[in-house]
C-alpha positions in Angstrom: 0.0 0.0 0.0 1.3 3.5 -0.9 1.0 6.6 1.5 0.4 9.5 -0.3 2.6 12.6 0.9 1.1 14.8 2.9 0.9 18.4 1.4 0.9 20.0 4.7 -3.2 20.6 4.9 -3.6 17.7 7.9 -0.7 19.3 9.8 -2.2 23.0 9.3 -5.1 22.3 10.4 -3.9 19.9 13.7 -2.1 23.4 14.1 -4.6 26.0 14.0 -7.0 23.3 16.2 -4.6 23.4 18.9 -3.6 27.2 18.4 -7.7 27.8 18.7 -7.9 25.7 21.9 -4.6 27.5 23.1 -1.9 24.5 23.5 0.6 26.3 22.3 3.3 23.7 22.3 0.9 21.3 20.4 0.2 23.9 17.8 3.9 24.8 17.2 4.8 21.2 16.6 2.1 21.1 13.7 2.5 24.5 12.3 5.8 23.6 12.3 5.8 20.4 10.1 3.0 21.7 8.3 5.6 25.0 6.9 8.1 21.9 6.3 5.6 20.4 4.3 4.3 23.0 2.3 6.8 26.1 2.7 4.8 28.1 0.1 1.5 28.3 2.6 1.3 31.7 3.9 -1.8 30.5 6.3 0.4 27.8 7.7 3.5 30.7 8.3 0.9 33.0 10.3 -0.5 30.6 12.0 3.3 29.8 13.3 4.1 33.2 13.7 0.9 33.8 16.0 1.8 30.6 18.1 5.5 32.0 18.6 3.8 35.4 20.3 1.6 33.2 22.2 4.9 31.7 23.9 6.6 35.1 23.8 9.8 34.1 21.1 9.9 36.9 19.3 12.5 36.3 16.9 11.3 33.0 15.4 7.7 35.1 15.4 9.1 37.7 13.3 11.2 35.3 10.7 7.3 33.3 10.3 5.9 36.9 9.7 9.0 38.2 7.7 8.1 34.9 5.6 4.4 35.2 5.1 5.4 38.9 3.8 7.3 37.3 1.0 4.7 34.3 0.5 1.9 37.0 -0.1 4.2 39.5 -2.1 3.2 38.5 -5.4 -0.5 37.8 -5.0 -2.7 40.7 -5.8 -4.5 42.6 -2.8 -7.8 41.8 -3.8 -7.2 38.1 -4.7 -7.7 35.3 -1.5 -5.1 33.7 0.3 -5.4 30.3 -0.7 -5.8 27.8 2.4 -7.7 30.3 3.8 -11.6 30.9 4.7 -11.9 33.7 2.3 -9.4 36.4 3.7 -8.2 38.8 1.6 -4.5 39.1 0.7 -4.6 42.8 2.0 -6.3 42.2 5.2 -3.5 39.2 5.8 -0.5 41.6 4.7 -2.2 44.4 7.3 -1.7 42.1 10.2 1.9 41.0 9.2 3.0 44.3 8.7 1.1 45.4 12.7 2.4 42.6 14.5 5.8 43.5 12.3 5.4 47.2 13.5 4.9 45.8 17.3 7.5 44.0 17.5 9.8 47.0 16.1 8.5 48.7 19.1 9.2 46.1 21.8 
């Protein structure tokens, strides 16, 4: 029998389960493999980014956000972020660019 490879969709979501029901360690271990997985998911890179201010490590939390920048630079503003429940790539490049702007300031 052959396993498919996982894309990093069953990992993103394990992570953003865990991140909703605030195990932080739990949700850093999937969002973790699920950026290994899939490097190009700009959900996924948040979603690590936003676990890593939960636990107060700022500099992996700025490299995840520093990386979702770059994942979402060359998607239009008004297009979706794929992965995503129908977020706009601008409202998603707002929020990197304040919690970018934060932790500047801390």
């Amino acid at each position: 029998m052959v396993i498919p490879a996982s894309d990093g969709r069953q990992e993103l979501e394990a992570g953003l389960f865990a991140l909703e029901a605030r195990n932080m360690s739990e949700a850093v271990d999937w969002l973790r493999r699920a950026t290994f997985r899939d490097p190009r998911s700009a959900v996924a890179q948040f979603a690590l980014a936003r676990a890593y201010l939960e636990i107060g490590d700022q500099s992996r939390a700025q490299a995840a956000l520093v990386q979702t920048r770059r994942l979402l630079a060359t998607l239009p503003g008004d297009a979706l972020v794929p992965e995503s429940d129908a977020v706009p790539v601008e409202t998603l490049r707002q929020a990197v660019q304040t919690h970018l702007e934060a932790l500047a300031v801390e």
